[in-house]
C-alpha positions in Angstrom: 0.0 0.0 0.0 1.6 3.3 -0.9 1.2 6.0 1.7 3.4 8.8 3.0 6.0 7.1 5.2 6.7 10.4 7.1 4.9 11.7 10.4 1.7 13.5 9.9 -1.0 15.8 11.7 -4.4 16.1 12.1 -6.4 19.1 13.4 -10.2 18.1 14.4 -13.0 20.2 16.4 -12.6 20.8 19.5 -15.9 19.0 20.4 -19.1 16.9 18.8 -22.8 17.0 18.9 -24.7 14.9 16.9 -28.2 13.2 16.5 -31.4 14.3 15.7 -32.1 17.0 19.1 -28.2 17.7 18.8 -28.9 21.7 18.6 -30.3 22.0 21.8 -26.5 21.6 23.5 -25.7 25.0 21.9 -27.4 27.1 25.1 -25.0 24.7 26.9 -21.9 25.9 24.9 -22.7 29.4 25.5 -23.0 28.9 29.2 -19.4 26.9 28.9 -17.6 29.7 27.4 -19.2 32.5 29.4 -20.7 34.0 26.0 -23.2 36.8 26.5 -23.1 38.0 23.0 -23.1 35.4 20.1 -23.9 36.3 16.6 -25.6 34.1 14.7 -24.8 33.4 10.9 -28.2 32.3 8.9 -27.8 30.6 5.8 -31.4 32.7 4.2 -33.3 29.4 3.4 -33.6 28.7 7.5 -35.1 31.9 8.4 -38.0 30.8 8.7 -36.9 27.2 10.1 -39.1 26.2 13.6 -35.6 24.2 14.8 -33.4 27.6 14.3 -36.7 29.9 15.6 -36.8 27.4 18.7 -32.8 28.2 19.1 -32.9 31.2 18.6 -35.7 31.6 21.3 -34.1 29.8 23.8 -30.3 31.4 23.4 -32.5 34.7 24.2 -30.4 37.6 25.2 -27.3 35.9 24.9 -27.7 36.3 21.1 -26.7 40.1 20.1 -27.8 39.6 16.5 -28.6 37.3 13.5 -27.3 38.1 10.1 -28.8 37.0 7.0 -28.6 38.0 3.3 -25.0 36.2 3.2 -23.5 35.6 0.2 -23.3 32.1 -1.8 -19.7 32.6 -2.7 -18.0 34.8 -0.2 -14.9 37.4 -1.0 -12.8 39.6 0.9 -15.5 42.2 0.6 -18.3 40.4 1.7 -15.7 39.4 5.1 -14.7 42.3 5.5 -18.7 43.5 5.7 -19.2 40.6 8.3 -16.6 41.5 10.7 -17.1 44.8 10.5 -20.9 44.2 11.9 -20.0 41.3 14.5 -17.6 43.9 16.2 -19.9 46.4 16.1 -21.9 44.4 18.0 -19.1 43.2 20.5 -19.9 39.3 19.7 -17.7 36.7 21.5 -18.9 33.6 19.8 -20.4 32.8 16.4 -22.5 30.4 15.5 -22.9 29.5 11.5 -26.0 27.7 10.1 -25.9 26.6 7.0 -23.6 25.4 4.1 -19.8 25.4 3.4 -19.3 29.3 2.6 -21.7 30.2 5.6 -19.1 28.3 8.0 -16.0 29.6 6.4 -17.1 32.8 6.3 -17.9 32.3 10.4 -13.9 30.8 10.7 -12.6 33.7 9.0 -14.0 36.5 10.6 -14.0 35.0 14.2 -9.7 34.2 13.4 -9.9 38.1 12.6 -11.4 39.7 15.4 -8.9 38.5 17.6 -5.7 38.8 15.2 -6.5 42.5 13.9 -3.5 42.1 11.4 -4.9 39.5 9.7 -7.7 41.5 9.6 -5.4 44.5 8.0 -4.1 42.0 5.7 -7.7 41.5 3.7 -7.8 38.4 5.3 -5.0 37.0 3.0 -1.6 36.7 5.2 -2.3 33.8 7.6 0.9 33.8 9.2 -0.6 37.0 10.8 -2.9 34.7 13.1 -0.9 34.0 16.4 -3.9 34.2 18.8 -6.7 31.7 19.4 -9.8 32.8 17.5 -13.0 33.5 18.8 -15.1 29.9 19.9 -17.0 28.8 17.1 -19.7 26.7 17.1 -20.6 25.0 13.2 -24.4 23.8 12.5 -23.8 21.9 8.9 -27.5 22.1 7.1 -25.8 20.2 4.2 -24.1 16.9 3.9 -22.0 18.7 2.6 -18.8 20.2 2.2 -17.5 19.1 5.6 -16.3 22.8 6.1 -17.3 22.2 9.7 -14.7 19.5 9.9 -11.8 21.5 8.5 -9.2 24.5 8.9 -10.0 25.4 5.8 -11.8 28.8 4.0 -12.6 28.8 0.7 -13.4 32.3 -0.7 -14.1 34.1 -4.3 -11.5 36.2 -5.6 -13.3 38.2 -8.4 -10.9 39.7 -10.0 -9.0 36.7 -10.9 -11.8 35.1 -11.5 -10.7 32.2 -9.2 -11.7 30.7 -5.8 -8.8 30.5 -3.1 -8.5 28.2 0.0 -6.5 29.9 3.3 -5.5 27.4 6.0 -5.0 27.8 10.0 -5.7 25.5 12.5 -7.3 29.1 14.1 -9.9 28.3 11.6 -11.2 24.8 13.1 -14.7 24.7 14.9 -14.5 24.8 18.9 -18.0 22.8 18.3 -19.6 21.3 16.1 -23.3 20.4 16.0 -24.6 17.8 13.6 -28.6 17.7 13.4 -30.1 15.5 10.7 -33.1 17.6 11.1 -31.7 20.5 9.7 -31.3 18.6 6.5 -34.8 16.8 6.4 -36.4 17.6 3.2 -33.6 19.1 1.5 -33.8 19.0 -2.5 -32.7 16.1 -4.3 -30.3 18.0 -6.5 -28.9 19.7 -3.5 -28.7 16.4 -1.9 -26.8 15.1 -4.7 -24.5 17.7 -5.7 -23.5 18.3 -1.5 -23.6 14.2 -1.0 -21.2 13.7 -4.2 -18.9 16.8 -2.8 -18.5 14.6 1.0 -17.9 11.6 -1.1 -14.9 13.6 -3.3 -13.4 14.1 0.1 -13.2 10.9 0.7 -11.9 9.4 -2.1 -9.5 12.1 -2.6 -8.2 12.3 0.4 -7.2 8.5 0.3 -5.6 8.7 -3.0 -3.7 12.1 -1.9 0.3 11.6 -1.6 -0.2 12.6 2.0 -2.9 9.7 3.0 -1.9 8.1 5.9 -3.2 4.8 8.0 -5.1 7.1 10.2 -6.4 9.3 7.0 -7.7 6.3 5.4 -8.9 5.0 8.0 -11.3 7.8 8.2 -11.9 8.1 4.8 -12.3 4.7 3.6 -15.1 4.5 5.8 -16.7 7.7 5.1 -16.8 6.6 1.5 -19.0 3.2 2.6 -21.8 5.4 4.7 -21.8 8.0 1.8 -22.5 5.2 -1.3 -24.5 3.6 1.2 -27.0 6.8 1.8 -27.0 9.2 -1.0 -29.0 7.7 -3.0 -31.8 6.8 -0.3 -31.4 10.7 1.0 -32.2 11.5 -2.8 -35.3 9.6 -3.0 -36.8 10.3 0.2 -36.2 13.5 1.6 -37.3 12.6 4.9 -35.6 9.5 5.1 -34.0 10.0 9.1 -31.5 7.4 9.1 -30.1 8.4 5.8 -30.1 11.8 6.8 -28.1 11.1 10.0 -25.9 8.8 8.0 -25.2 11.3 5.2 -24.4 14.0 7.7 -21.8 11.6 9.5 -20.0 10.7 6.5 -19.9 14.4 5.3 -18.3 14.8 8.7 -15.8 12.1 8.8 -14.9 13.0 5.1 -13.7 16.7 6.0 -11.9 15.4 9.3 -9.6 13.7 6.9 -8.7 17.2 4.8 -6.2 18.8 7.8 -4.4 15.5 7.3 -4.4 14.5 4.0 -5.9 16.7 1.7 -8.3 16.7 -1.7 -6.3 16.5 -5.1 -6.9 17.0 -8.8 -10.7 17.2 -8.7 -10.7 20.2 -6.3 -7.7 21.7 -8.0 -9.3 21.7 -11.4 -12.8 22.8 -10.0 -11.8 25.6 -8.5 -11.2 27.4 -11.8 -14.9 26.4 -12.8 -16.4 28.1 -9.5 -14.3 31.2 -10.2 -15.0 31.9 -13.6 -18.6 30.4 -14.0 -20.2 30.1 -10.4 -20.4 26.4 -10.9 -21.3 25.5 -7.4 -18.8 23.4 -5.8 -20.2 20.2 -5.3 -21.8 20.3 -8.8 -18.5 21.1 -10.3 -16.3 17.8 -8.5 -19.1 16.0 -8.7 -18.6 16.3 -13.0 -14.7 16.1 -12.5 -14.7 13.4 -10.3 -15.2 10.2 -13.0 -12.7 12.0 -15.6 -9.8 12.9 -12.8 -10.5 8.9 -12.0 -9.7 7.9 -15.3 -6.7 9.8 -15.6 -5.2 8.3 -12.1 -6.4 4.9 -13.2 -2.5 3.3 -14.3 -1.0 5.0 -10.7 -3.2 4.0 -8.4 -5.1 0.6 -9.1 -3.9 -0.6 -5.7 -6.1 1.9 -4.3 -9.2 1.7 -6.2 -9.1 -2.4 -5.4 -9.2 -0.8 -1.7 -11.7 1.7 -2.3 -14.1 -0.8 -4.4 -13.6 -3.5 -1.2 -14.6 -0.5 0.8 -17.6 1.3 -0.7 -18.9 -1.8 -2.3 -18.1 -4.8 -0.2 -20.6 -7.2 -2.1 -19.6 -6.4 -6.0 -18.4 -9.5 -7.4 -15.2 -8.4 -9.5 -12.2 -10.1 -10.1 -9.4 -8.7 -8.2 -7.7 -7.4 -12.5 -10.8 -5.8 -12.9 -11.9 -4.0 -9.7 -10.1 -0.7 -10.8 -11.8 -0.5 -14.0 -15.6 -1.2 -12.4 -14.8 1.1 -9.5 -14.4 3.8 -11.7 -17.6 3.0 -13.8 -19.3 2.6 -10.3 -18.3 6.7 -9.8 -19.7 7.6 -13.3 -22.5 5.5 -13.2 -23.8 7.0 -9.5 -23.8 10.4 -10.8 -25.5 9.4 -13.9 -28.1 8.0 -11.0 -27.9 11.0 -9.5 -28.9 12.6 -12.5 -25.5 14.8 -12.1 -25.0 16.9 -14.8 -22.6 14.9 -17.6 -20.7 18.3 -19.1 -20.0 22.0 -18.4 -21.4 23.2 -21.8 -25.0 23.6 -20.2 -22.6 26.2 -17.7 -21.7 28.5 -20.7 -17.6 26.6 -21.2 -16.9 26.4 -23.8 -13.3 25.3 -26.1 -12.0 28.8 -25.7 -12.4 28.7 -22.0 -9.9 25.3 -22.0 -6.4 27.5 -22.3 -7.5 29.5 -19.4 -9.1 26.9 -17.3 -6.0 25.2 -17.6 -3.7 27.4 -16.4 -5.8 28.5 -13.3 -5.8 25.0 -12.1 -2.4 24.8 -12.3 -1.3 27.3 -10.1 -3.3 25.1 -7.6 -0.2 23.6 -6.4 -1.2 22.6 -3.0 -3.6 20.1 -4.4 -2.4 19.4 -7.2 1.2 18.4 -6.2 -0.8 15.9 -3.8 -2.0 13.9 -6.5 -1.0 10.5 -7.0 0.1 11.1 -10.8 1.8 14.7 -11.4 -0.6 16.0 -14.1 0.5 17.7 -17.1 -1.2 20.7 -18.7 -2.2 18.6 -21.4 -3.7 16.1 -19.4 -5.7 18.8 -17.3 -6.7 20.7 -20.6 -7.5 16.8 -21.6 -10.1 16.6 -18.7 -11.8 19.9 -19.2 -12.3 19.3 -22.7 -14.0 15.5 -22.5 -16.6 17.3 -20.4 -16.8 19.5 -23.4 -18.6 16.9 -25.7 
C-alpha cells in the first residue's frame, strides 16, 4: 500500500454534537464559554426554520444579532462587511447555520477579530494569526462540504476570476453540532450535488500523496456510509437514518482534509467556480469520474481498496476492480442525474487554455495527486466534459 512514510498531523473540532435534538446543546456551549453576545450566521433558506426559531428563542439575550442576506460565494469584501458588523456588535462567539461558505465565512471573521493584522491584511496573510480565534460553534444544514470539519476557508477572488482556499488550525470549529433535522427535506439535487462533494473528500483524500493509516482509516469508511446513503437521502427527503448517515459521513470525510488533503478534482474545480459560479459540489461531482480515469494506471492498488470498501458485495475479479470502481463513480452520478458536461454552464473550447492554467497554479492540491498532471492532461479533462 503506498502511503506517505513520514509523520503526519491532524487538526479536528474541538468538540461533537450529533443526532437528531443535537442543537439544543448550543445554550449549553454558551453557558461553557461564558458567551453573552453570540452572533448568529443564517444561511437565508432557514429563516423561517421552527428548529433555528426554537434556538434562537431559547439562546434569548445571549444572542446580540442574527445576520442573514449572506452571500453564496463569499470574497474579501463580503468578510470584510461581516466583521465589520460582529464587532460592532461586540460578539464573542459565532454560531454559523448553514452550508460550506456560511461556516468559512464564520472561521474567517471569528480568526480576525482576535488577530486584527490579519484583519489588516484582507484576510490573505495567515501567518498574521498568532492568537486563538474567537469559539465557534458549526451547525452543517448540508451533507455537505465538511467545512465544519476542516481548517479550511474557501473564498471568491473576483478579480482573478478564481476561488482560493487559506489554512490555519485558528480556523477549526471549537464545536460542532450535527442535526439530521436541519437537513430533512432538502432537494434532491442539492442532496446530490452536497452528497457527491463529501464523497470527493473521501476518495481524494485517500488517493492524496499525504494519505496516511489514520487518514484512510477515516476516509475509507466515510466513503462506505456516503455510497450507502445518498442515493436513499435522494429519494426520500425525509428518510432520518439516511439523513443522519449522510451528515456523518460528510463529517468524517472533512476530518480527513487537515491530514491528508483533496487533489486534482478540487484543483481543477476551482477554476470552474471562479470563472462560471459552478457550485462546488456540482462542479467535482462532473470532474470526479474524468480525474479517476486519468489516475487509473497509478493507483489501481487503491481503487481495489476503495471498491472493497464502498462496495463490499460487488463480485469483480481482483484485474478488474479498478476499472468497475471507476464506472461505479460515473455511473452513481448518472443516477444521481448529475449533470454529464460544463457546456450547459456557458464553457466552452475557448475557456480550455484559461481553465488550464488556473488549475495549475493550484499547487497545494495538485502536487498531492498520486500522478503529477500535465497541462495537457488537465486541458484533456476539461475538454472531455466538453462533448
Amino acid at each position: 500500500m503506498e502511503m506517505n512514510k513520514k509523520g503526519y498531523q491532524a487538526v479536528f473540532p474541538g468538540a461533537l454534537y450529533a443526532g437528531f435534538g443535537s442543537l439544543l446543546e448550543i445554550p449549553d456551549i454558551l453557558v461553557r464559554e461564558g458567551a453573552g453576545k453570540a452572533v448568529l450566521l443564517l444561511d437565508d433558506a432557514l429563516k423561517e426554520n421552527s428548529e433555528i426559531r426554537g434556538l434562537q428563542e431559547r439562546l434569548g439575550a445571549s444572542l446580540a444579532g442574527t445576520l442573514t442576506g449572506l452571500p453564496i460565494e463569499p470574497s474579501r469584501d463580503s468578510i470584510r462587511g461581516v466583521y465589520d458588523v460582529v464587532l460592532e456588535k461586540g460578539g464573542d462567539l459565532l454560531i454559523a447555520a448553514g452550508g460550506g461558505s456560511i461556516m468559512d465565512m464564520a472561521k474567517v471573521v471569528a480568526a480576525a477579530l482576535t488577530n486584527e493584522t490579519f484583519a489588516e491584511s484582507g484576510f490573505c496573510d495567515t501567518s498574521l494569526i498568532r492568537k486563538k480565534a474567537l469559539p465557534t460553534v458549526m451547525v452543517p444544514t448540508t451533507a455537505g462540504t465538511g467545512a465544519e470539519a476542516t481548517p479550511n476557508a474557501i473564498f471568491l477572488i473576483p478579480e482573478q476570476e478564481l476561488k482560493a482556499g487559506l489554512v490555519s488550525p485558528q480556523f477549526t470549529a471549537s464545536y460542532c453540532v450535527l442535526d439530521p433535522a436541519l437537513t430533512l427535506g432538502l432537494p434532491r439535487n442539492l442532496t446530490a450535488s452536497t452528497g457527491m462533494d463529501a464523497l470527493c473528500h473521501a476518495i481524494e483524500s485517500y488517493l492524496s500523496k499525504k494519505a496516511n493509516l489514520f487518514s484512510r482509516m477515516l476516509s475509507g469508511y466515510a466513503a462506505a456510509l456516503i455510497v450507502a446513503n445518498i442515493e436513499r437521502a435522494c429519494e426520500d427527503g425525509f428518510d432520518r437514518e439516511a439523513r443522519e448517515n449522510m451528515l456523518l459521513g460528510s463529517f468524517i470525510a472533512g476530518m480527513c482534509l487537515s491530514t491528508s488533503g483533496t487533489v486534482a478534482v478540487h484543483a481543477l474545480s476551482y477554476p470552474l467556480g471562479g470563472k462560471f459560479h459552478i457550485p462546488h459540489g456540482v462542479s467535482n461531482a462532473i470532474l470526479l469520474p474524468e480525474v479517476l480515469k486519468v489516475n487509473l494506471p497509478y493507483c489501481r492498488e487503491q481503487y481495489r481498496q476503495l471498491a472493497d470498501l464502498m462496495l463490499p458485495e460487488a463480485e469483480w475479479s481482483r484485474e478488474e476492480k479498478p476499472e468497475r470502481f471507476v464506472e461505479y463513480v460515473e455511473l452513481l452520478c448518472r443516477r444521481l442525474r448529475i449533470p454529464e458536461n460544463l457546456t450547459e454552464y456557458g464553457v466552452g473550447e475557448e475557456e480550455v487554455e484559461f481553465l488550464t492554467k488556473q488549475a495549475m497554479e493550484v499547487r497545494r492540491l495538485l502536487d498531492q495527486n498520486p500522478h503529477a498532471l500535465s497541462e495537457e492532461e488537465i486541458a484533456g479533462v476539461y475538454r472531455k466534459l466538453l462533448k
